[in-house]
C-alpha positions as CSV (number, residue, x, y, z in Angstrom):
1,X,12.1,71.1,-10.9
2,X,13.4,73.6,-8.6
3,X,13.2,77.4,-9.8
4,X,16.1,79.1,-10.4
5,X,16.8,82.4,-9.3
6,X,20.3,84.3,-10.9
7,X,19.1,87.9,-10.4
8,X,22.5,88.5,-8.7
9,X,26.0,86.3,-9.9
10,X,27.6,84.7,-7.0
11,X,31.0,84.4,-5.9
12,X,33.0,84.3,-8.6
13,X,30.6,82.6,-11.0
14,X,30.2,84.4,-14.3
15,X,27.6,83.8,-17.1
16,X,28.6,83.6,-20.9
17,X,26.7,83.1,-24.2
18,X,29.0,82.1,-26.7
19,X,27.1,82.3,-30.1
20,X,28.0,81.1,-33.7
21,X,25.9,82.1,-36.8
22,X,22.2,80.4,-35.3
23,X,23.3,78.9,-32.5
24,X,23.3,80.0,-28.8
25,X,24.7,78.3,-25.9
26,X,25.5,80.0,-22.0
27,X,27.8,78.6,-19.9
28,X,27.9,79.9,-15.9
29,X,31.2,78.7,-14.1
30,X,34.1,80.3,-11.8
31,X,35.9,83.5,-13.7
32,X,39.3,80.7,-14.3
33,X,37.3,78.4,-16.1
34,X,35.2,80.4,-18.1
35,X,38.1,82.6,-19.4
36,X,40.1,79.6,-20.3
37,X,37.1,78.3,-22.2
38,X,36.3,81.2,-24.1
39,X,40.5,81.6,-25.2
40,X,39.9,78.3,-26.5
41,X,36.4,79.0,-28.6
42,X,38.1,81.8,-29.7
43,X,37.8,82.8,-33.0
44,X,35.4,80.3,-33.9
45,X,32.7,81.6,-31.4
46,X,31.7,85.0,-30.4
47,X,30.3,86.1,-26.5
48,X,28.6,88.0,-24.9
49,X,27.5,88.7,-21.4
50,X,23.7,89.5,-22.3
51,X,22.0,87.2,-20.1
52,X,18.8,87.5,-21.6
53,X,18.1,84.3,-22.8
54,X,19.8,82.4,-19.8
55,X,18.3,79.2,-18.9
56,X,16.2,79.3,-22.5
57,X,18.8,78.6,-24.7
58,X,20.9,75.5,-23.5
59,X,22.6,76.4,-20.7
60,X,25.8,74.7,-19.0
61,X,25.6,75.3,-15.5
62,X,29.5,74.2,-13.7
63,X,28.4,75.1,-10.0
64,X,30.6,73.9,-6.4
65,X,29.6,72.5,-3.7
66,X,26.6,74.2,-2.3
67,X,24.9,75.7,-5.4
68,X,25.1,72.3,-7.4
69,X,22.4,69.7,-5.1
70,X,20.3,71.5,-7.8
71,X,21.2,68.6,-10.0
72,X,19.9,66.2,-7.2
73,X,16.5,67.1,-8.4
74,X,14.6,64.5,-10.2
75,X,14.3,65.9,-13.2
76,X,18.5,65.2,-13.9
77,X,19.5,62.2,-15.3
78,X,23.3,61.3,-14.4
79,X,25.1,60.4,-17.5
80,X,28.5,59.0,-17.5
81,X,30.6,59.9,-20.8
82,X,33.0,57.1,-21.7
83,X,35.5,59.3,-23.9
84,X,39.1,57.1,-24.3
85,X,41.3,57.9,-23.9
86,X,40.2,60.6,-21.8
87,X,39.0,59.9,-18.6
88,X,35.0,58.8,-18.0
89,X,32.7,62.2,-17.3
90,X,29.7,63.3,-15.2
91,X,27.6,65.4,-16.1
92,X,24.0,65.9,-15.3
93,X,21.5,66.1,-17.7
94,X,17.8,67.6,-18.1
95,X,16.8,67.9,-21.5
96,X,13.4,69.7,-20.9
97,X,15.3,73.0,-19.4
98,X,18.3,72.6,-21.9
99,X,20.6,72.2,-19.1
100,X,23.8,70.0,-18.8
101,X,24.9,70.4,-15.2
102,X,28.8,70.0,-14.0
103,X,29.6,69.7,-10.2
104,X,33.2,71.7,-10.1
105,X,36.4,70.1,-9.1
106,X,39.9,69.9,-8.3
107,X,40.5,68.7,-11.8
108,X,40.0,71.7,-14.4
109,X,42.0,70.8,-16.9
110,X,39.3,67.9,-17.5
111,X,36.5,69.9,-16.7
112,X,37.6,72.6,-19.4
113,X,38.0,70.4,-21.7
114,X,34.9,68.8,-21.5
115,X,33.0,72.2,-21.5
116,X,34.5,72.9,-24.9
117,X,33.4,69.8,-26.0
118,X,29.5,70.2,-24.7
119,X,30.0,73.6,-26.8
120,X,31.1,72.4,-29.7
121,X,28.3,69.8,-29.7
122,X,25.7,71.6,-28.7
123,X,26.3,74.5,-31.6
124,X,26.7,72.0,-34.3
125,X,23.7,70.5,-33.3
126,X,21.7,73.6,-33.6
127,X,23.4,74.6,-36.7
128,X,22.5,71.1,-37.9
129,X,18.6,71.4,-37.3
130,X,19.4,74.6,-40.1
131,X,20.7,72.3,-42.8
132,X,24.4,72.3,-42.1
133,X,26.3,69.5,-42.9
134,X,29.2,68.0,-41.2
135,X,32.4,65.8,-42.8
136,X,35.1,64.3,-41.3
137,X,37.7,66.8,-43.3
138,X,40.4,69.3,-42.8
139,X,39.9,73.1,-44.4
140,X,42.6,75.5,-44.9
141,X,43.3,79.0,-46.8
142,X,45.7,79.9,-49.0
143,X,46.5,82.1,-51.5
144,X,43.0,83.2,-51.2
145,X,41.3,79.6,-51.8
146,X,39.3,77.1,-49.5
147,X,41.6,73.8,-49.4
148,X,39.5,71.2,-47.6
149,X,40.9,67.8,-47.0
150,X,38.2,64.8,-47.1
151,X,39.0,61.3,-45.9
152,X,39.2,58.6,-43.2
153,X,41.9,58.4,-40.4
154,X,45.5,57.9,-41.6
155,X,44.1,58.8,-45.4
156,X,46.8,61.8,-45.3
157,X,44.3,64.7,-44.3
158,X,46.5,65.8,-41.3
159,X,50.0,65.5,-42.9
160,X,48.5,67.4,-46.0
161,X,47.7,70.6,-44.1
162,X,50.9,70.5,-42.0
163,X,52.9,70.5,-45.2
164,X,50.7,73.0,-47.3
165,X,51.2,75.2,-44.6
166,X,54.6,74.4,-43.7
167,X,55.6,75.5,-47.3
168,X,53.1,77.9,-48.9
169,X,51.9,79.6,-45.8
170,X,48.3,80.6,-45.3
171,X,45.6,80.2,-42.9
172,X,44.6,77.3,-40.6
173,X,40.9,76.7,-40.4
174,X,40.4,73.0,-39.3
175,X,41.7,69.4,-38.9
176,X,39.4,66.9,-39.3
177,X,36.5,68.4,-38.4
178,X,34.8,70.7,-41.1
179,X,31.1,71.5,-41.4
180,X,29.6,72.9,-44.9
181,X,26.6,75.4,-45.6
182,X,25.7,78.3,-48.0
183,X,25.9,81.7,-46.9
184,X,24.0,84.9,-47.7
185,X,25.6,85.1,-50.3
186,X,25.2,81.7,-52.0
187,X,28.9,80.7,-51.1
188,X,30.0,77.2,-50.3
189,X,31.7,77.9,-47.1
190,X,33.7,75.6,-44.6
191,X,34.0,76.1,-40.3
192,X,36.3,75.3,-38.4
193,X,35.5,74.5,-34.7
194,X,37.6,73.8,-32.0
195,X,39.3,70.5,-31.5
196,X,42.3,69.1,-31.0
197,X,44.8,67.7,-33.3
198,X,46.6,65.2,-32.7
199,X,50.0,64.8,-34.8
200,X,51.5,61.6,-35.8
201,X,56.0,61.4,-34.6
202,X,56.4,60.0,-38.2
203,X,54.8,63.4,-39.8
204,X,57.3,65.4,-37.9
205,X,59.6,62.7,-39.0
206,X,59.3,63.1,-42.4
207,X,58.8,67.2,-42.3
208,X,61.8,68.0,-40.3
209,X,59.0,70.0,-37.6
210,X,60.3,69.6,-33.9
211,X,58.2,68.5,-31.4
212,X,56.3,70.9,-29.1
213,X,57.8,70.3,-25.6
214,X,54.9,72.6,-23.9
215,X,50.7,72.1,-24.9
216,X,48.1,72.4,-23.0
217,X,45.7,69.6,-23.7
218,X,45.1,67.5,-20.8
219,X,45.8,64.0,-23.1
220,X,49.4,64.9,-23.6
221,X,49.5,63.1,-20.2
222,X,49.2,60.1,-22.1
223,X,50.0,60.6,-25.4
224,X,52.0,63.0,-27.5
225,X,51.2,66.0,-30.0
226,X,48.1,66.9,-29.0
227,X,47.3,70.5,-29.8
228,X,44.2,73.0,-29.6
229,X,43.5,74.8,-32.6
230,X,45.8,78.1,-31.7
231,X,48.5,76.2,-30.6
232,X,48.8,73.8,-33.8
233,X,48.9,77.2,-36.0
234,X,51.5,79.1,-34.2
235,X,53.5,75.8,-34.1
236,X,52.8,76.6,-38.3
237,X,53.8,79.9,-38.2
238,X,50.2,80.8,-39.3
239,X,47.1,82.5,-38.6
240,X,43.8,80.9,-37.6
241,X,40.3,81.9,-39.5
242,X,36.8,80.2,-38.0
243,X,35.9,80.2,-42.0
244,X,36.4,79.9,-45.8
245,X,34.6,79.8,-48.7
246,X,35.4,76.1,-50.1
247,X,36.9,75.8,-53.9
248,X,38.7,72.3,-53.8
249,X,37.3,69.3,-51.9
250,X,40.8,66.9,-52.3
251,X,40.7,63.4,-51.5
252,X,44.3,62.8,-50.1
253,X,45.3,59.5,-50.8
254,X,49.0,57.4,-49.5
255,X,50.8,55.1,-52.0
256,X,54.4,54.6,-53.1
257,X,54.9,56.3,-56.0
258,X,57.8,58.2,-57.3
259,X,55.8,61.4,-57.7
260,X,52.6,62.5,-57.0
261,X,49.6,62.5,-59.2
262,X,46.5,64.8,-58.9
263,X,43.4,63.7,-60.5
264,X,40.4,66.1,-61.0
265,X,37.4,64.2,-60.7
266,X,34.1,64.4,-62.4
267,X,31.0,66.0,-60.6
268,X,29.1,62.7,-60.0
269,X,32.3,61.1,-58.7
270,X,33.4,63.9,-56.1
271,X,30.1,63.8,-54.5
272,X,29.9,60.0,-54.2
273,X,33.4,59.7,-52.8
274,X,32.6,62.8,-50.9
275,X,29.6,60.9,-49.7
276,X,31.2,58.6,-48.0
277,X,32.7,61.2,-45.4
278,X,29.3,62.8,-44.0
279,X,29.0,62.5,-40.3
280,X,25.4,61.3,-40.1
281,X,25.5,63.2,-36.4
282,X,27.2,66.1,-35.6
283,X,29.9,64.7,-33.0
284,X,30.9,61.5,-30.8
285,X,29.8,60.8,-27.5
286,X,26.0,63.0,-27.8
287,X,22.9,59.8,-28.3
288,X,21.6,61.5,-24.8
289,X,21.4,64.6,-26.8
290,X,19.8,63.5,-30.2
291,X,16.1,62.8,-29.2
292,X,16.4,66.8,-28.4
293,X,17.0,67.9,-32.2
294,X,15.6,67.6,-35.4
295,X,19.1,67.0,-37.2
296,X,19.2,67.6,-40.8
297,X,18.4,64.9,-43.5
298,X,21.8,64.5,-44.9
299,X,20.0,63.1,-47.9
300,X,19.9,66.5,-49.4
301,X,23.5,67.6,-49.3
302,X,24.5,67.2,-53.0
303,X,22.6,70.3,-54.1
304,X,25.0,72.4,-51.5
305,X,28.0,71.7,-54.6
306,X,25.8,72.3,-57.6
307,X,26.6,75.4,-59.4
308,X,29.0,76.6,-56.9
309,X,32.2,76.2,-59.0
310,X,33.6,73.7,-56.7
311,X,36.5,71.3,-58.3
312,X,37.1,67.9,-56.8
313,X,40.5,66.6,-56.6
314,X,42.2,63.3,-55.8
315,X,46.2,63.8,-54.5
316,X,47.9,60.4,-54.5
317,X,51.2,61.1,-52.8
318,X,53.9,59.1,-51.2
319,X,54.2,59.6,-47.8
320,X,57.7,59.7,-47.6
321,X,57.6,63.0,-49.3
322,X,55.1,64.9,-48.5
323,X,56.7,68.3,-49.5
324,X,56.9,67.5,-53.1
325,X,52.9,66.5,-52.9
326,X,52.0,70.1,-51.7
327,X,54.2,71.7,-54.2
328,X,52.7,69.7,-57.1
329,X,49.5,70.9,-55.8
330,X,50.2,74.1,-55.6
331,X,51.4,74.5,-58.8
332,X,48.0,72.6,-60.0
333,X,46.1,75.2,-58.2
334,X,48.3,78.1,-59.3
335,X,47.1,77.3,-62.8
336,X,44.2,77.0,-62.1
């Protein structure tokens, strides 16, 4: 492979490592791009412009014309990501140096987004080699306890958070996209990372919430309600945190009823249904990146809940009122 030589930046290229508890990725692109990325990272990653470990640590390298025949070199594999409904995406890819390459464009908007996905993906796959665990869930924070939201699509997850926080306040941490480890301290605690959130017309419907005539995500071109993470909240009227300490895992669940009924489930049954939900990897469109990483045995999760005080809920609600489901559960977790 050809040797690479960034003594000195050129142009306007700049080189960031954005860094998250034990993982480390760089990115070098054009001072537009990498500014927009890091707003949108921000607060769930930190950066820096030490350059120390630049081209050790995986490295995305967005170059133009001129600087980027590097990725004609044998060593890069071309891999097209097929990503619908988002349009198909280049990249080039070397897994020996830890370098996804990026040829720069006329489109940004797709090249941003694309680069906060490679993030993302690349962070929870380190973090994931350190025994994290991921779940397809929502986590929020209020009144000073972890609310995460497990479940499959349409199970209520979404809808849930939007009218806890539409009603009780608090902070917004994550959609549907929630990964779980112990910290120093031997806390259960939840991250958020950023994605986007998609909001059904119905839930706005149903919550009296007008719809957001400006966002920034690229698929609003095709569909509607799409937010990043810092748009969703201030749409809420809330704060965004990166973390939480967890203290109810709640299975949300639709049927018609005339009021809602919360369950607390037994130990042995929380972590089965809970179970059900682990992502066995990190994140969609990333086999090219799995022969890379030793990804955590998943096997081994249940001991993350045991002893940690954690109480497992299931919310049955109707979803034609969804405001009297989060005040029933507040008032369950008020007593609590």
């Amino acid at each position: 492979m050809k040797e690479l030589h960034y003594g000195k930046l050129k142009g306007e290229n700049v080189i960031i490592n954005f860094w998250r508890n034990k993982s480390s990725i760089y990115l070098k692109a054009n001072k537009k791009i990498t500014s927009k990325v890091a707003d949108q990272l921000n607060p769930f990653f930190k950066l820096s412009h030490n350059i120390d470990n630049f081209l050790k640590d995986w490295t995305i390298l967005c170059l133009p014309n001129g600087e980027n025949t590097l990725f004609n070199d044998l060593s890069f594999s071309k891999i097209q990501l097929n990503q619908g409904p988002e349009p198909n995406f280049l990249i080039y890819f070397c897994g020996n140096s830890k370098i996804i390459g990026i040829k720069e464009s006329d489109n940004d908007e797709w090249i941003i987004q694309n680069i906060i996905r490679l993030i993302r993906v690349l962070s929870r796959f380190q973090l994931s080699e350190k025994g994290e665990i991921f779940a397809h869930g929502g986590l929020i924070k209020s009144n000073d306890r972890g609310l995460c939201f497990i479940g499959e699509k349409k199970s209520g997850k979404t809808s849930s958070i939007i009218s806890y926080l539409k009603n009780f306040g608090g902070y917004f941490i994550s959609n549907d996209d929630v990964s779980i480890s112990i910290d120093d301290l031997g806390f259960l605690k939840g991250k958020g990372w950023p994605r986007s959130v998609v909001v059904r017309q119905d839930t706005l419907t149903i919550l009296n919430l007008k719809k957001v005539n400006k966002l920034n995500h690229p698929l609003n071109n095709k569909i509607d309600n799409c937010f990043y993470p810092k748009e969703f909240a201030t749409w809420l009227n809330t704060e965004i945190l990166s973390e939480t300490t967890i203290d109810y895992i709640i299975f949300p669940k639709f049927e018609k009823l005339n009021y809602p009924k919360i369950e607390e489930l037994e130990f042995e049954e929380g972590i089965i249904r809970l179970q059900q939900h682990i992502q066995k990897k990190p994140g969609k469109y990333l086999d090219y990146l799995i022969p890379w990483f030793k990804l955590g045995d998943n096997r081994f999760y249940q001991s993350f809940f045991e002893n940690k005080n954690i109480m497992f809920l299931e919310l049955k609600q109707n979803f034609e009122d969804l405001n009297l489901a989060s005040k029933y559960l507040n008032e369950y977790i008020k007593m609590r």
